[in-house]
C-alpha positions as CSV (number, residue, x, y, z in Angstrom):
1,X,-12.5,29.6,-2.0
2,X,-10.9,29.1,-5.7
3,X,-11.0,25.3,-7.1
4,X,-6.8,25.1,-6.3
5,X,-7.5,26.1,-2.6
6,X,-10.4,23.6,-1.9
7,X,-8.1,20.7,-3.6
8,X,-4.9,21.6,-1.9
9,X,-7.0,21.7,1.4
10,X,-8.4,18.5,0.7
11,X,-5.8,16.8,-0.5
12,X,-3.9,17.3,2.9
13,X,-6.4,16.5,4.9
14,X,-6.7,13.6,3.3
15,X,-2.8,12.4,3.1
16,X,-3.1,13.3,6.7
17,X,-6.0,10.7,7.7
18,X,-4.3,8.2,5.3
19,X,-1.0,8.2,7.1
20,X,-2.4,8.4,10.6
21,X,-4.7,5.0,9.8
22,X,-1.9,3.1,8.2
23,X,0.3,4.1,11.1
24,X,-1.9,2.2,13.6
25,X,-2.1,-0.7,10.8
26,X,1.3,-1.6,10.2
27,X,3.5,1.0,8.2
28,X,6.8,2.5,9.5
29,X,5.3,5.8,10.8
30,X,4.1,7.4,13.8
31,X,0.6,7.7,15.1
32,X,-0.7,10.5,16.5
33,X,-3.7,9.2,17.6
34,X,-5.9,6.1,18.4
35,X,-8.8,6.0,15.9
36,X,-11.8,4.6,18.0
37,X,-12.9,2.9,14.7
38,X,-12.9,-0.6,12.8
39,X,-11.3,0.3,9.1
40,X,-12.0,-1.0,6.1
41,X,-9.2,-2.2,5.1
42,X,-9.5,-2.7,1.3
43,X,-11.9,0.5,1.3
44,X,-8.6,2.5,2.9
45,X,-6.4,0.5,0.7
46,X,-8.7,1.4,-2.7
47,X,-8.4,5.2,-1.3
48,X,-5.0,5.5,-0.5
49,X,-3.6,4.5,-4.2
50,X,-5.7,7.6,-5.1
51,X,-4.5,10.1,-2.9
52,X,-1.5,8.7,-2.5
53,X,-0.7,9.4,-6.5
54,X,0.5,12.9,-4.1
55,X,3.1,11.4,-2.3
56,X,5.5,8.9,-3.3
57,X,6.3,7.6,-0.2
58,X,2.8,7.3,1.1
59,X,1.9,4.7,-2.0
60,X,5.6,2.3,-1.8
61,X,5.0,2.0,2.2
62,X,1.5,1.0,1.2
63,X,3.0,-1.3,-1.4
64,X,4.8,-2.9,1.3
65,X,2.4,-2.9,3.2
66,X,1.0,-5.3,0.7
67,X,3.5,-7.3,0.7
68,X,3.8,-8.3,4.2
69,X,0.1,-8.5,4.9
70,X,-1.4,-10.0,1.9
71,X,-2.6,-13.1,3.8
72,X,-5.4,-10.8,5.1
73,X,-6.4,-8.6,2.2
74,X,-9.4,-10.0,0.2
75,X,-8.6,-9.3,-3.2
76,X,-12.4,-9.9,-4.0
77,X,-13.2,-7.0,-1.7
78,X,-10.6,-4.6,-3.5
79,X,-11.8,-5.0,-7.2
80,X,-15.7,-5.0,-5.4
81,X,-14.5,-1.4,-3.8
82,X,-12.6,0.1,-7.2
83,X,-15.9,1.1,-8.7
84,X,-14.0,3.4,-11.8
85,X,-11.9,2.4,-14.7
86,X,-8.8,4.1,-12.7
87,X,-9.5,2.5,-9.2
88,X,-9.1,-0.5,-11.3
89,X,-6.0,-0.1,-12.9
90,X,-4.8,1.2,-9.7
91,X,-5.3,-1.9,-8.2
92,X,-4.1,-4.8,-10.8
93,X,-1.1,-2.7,-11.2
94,X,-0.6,-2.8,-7.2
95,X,-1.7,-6.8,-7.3
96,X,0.8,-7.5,-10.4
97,X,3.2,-5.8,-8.4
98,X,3.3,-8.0,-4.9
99,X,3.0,-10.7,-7.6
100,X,6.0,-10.1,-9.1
101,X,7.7,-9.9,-5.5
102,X,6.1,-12.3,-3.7
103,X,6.2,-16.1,-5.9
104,X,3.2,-17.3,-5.9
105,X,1.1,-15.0,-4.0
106,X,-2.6,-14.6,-3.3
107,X,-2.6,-11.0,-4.8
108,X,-2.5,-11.1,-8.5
109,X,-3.1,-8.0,-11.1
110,X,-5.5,-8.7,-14.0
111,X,-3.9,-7.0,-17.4
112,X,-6.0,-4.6,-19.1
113,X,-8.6,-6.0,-21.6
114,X,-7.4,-3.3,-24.3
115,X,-4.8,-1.2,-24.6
116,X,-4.9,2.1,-22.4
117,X,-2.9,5.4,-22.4
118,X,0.2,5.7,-20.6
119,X,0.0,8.1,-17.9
120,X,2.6,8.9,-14.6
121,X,1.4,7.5,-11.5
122,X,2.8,10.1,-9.5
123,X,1.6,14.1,-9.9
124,X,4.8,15.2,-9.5
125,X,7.8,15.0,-12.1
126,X,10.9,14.7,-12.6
127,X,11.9,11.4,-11.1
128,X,14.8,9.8,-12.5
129,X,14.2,6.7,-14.3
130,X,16.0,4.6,-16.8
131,X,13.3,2.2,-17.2
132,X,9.4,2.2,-15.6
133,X,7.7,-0.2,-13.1
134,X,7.3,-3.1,-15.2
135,X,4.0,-4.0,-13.0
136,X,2.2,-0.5,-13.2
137,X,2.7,0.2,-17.0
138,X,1.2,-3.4,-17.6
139,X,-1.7,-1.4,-16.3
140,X,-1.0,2.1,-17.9
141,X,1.3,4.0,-15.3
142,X,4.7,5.3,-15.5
143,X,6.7,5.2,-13.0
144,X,10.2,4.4,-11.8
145,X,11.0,1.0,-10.5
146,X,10.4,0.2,-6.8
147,X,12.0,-2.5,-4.4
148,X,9.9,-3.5,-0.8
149,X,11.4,-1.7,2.3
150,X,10.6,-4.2,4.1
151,X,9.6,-1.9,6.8
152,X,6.3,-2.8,7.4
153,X,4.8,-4.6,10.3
154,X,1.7,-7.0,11.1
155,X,-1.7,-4.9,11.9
156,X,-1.9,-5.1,16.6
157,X,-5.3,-7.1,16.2
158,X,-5.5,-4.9,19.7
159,X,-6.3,-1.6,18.3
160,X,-9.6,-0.5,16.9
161,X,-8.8,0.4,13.7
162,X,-7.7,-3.3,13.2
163,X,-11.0,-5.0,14.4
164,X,-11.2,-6.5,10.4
165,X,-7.9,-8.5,10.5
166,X,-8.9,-9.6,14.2
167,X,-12.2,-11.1,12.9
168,X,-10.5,-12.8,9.8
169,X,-8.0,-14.3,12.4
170,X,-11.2,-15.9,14.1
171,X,-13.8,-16.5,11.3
172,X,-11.8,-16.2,8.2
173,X,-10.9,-14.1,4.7
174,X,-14.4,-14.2,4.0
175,X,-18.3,-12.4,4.2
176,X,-19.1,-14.0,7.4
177,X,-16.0,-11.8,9.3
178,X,-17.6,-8.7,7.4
179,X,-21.1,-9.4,8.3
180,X,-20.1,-9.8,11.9
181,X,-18.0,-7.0,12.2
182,X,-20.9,-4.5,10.6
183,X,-23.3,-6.2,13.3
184,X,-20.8,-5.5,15.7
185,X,-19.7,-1.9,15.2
186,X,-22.6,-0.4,14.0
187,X,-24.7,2.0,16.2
188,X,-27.9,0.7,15.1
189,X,-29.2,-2.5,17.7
190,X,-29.9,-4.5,13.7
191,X,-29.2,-3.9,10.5
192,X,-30.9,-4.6,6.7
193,X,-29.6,-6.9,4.2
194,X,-29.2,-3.7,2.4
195,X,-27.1,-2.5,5.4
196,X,-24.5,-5.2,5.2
197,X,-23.7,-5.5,1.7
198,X,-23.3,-1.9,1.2
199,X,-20.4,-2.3,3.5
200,X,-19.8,-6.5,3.2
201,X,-18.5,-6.0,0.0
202,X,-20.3,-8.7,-1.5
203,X,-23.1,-9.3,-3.7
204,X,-26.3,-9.6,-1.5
205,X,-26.2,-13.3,-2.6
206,X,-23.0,-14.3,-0.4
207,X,-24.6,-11.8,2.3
208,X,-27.7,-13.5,2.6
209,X,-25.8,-17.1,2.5
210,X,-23.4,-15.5,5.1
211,X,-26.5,-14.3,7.6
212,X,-27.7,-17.6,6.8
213,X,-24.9,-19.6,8.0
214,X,-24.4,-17.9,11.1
215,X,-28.3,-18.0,11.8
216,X,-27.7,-21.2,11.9
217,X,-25.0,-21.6,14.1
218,X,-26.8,-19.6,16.6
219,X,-24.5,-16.7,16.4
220,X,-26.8,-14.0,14.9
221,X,-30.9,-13.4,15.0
222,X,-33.5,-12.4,12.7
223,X,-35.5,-9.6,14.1
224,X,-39.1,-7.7,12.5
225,X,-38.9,-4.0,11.6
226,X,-40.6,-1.3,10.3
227,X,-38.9,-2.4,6.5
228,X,-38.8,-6.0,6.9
229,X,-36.5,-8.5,8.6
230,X,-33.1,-7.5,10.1
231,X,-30.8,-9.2,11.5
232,X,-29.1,-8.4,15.0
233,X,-25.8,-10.1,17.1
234,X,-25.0,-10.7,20.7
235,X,-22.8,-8.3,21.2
236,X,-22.2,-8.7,24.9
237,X,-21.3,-12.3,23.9
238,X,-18.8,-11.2,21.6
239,X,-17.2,-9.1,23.4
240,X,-16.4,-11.5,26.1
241,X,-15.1,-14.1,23.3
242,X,-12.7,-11.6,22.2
243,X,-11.5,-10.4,25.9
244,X,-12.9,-7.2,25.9
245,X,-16.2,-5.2,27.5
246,X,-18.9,-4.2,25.2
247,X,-18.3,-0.6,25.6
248,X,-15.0,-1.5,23.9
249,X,-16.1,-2.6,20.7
250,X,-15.2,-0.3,18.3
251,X,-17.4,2.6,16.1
252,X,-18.6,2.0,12.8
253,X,-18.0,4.2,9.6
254,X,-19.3,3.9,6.2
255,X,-15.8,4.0,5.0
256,X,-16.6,2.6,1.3
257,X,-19.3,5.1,0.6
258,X,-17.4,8.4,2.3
259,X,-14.1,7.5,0.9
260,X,-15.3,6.8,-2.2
261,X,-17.1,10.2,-2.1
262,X,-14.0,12.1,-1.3
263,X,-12.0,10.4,-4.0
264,X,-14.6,11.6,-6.6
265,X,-14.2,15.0,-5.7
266,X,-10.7,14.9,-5.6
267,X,-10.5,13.5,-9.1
268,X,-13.3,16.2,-10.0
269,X,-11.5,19.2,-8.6
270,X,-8.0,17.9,-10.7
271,X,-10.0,18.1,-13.7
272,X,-11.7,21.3,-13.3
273,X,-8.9,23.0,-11.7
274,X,-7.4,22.4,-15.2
275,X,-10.1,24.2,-17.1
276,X,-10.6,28.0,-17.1
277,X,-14.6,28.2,-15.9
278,X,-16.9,30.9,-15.1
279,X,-18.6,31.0,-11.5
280,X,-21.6,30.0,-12.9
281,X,-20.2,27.2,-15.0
282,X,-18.1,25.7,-12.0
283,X,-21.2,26.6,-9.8
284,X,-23.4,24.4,-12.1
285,X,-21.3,21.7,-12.3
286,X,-20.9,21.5,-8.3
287,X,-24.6,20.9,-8.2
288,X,-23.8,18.0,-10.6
289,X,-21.2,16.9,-8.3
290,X,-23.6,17.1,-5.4
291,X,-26.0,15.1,-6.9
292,X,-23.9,12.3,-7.6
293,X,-22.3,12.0,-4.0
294,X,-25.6,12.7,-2.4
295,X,-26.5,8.8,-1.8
296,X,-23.7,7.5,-0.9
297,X,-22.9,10.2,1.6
298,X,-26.5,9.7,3.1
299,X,-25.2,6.0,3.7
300,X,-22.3,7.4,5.3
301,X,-24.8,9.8,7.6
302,X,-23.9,12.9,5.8
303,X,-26.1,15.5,4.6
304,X,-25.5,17.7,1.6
305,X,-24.8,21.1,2.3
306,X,-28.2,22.7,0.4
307,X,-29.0,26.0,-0.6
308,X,-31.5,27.6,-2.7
309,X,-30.5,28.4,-6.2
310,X,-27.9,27.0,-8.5
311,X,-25.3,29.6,-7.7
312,X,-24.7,28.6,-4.2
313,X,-23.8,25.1,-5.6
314,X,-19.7,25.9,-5.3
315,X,-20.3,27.2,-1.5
316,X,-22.7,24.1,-1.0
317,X,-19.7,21.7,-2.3
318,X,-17.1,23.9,0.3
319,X,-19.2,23.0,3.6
320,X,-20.3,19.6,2.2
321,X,-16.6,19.0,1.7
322,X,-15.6,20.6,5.1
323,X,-17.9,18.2,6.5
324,X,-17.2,15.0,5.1
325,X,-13.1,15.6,5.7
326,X,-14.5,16.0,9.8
327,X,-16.0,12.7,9.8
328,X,-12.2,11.1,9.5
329,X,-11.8,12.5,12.4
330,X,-8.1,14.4,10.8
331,X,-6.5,16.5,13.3
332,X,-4.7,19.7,12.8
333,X,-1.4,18.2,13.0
334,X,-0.1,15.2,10.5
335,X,1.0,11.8,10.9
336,X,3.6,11.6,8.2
337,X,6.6,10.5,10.4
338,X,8.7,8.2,10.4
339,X,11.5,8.1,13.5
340,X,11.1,12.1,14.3
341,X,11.7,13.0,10.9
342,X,8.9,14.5,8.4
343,X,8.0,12.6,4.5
344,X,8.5,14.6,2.0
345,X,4.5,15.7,1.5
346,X,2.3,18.4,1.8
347,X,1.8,19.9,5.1
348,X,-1.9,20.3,6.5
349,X,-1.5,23.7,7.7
350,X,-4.7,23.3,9.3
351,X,-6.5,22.2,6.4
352,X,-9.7,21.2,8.0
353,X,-9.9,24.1,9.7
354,X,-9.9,26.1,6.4
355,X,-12.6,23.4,4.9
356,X,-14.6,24.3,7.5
357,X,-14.6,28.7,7.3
């Protein structure tokens, strides 16, 4: 498949996933589907100002999505999640920008330490604007100004996909609603301290003061295993407290460690779709590629596509691809509506289903 295939492919099938997940969460838009997961919410959120850079309308519902939920975003979690110099920016300009429309709100952007090239947020041009986004090109992004919808709605603390918000309702914005919700969702009967705070968001530090405090109040165990203590929850218990059966609780997903992945190769196929390669060039850098989203993949319970020889590295990077885009779960179709009429974005056209030939 040539480099501008695989990233249109991609790309859709990841706008898809992001629209269908912020449908169930709150933004004007229609869900196809009920997502049998607990998000991540600043994990999603992190993501979605990347892919979002595709569609316009995608990354202003988000914005206002912001702005009407911010009591239950942890800002601590979203700069913990935006690991690269652009996540970052990403993110203060977002923050300065429910700042600058909400007074004195929770969500503040950081300015850049040093000064940093202006680039558009948006990939496509041509929008008209007299003057930029005062909020995004404090944090080097052009683009025209933008005013709430005020469309959005509060998460239903009923649905999966919203199990987060419903445990910051009970225990708070804090570690201990993340630690219990990884104990609760996950597949495994414990977990590590390594286990929670690749997904806590934390440094191990607040995880292990978090385990710590609910050890104490009774609410979580210490168990041996093969690598050491782990710590396990009631989850029959739980499930009562929050008026559902066990069998209801919802699945777990590494979402910062496979989003994160799929951003880097999004960002990775922009910049080498821009450069004329050789097979064997793009080939070698794929296994470069590979290598770098192997671990974090492996948390997420993906395996790297693997074939002998350096050659097969681009067709490794297809299936890997294909594989990782089939863990979201994206359907053929597309959630990007919004009362029976279509956003103007890319169409899937069965983009998984071409990932995975």
């Amino acid at each position: 498949m040539p480099t501008s295939a695989l990233r249109r492919s991609l790309d859709a099938a990841l706008l898809d996933f992001a629209w269908s997940e912020w449908a169930q969460m709150g933004v004007l838009a229609s869900a196809p589907r009920r997502s049998p997961w607990a998000e991540d919410p600043e994990a999603l959120i992190v993501f979605t100002l990347e892919v979002a850079r595709d569609d316009p309308r995608l990354f202003d519902e988000l914005l206002d999505w912001l702005l009407r939920n911010e009591p239950l975003v942890s800002v601590r979690r979203l700069r913990s999640f935006a690991v690269g110099p652009e996540d970052r920016r990403l993110v203060e300009g977002s923050l300065a920008w429910v700042d600058a429309h909400r007074p004195r709100a929770r969500l503040r952007g950081r300015r850049p330490r040093q000064e940093v090239e202006l680039v558009p947020l948006f990939t496509e041009s041509g929008f008209p604007m007299r003057e930029p986004d005062p909020s995004f090109l404090s944090a080097g992004f052009v683009r025209p100004p933008v005013e709430p919808s005020r469309k959005s709605q509060a998460p239903d603390l009923r649905a999966p996909v919203n199990f987060a918000f419903r445990l910051r309702q009970v225990l708070g914005l804090g570690v201990r609603a993340e630690v219990v919700r990884l104990l609760l969702t996950s597949a495994a009967p414990s977990m590590s301290t390594a286990d929670l705070g690749a997904g806590a968001g934390y440094a191990r530090r607040n995880v292990l003061d978090a385990v710590g405090a609910l050890q104490e109040g009774g609410v979580v165990s210490a168990v041996r295993g093969a690598g050491g203590q782990r710590f396990a929850i009631d989850r029959v218990a739980w499930a009562g407290l929050l008026g559902v059966g066990e069998e209801e609780l919802p699945e777990a997903r590494a979402w910062p460690q496979l989003l994160g992945a799929l951003v880097r190769v999004r960002r990775w196929l922009t910049d080498v779709e821009s450069e004329e390669l050789s097979d064997y060039i793009r080939a070698s850098r794929a296994g470069d590629l590979l290598e770098e989203i192997a671990a974090p993949l492996s948390i997420a319970g993906l395996a790297l596509a693997n074939s002998a020889g350096a050659e097969a590295a681009w067709s490794d990077l297809e299936r890997t691809v294909a594989s990782a885009v089939t863990a979201l779960g994206v359907p053929g179709g597309s959630a990007r509506r919004q009362r029976g009429r279509r956003a103007p974005a890319r169409r899937s056209d069965g983009a998984v289903e071409r990932l995975a030939r």
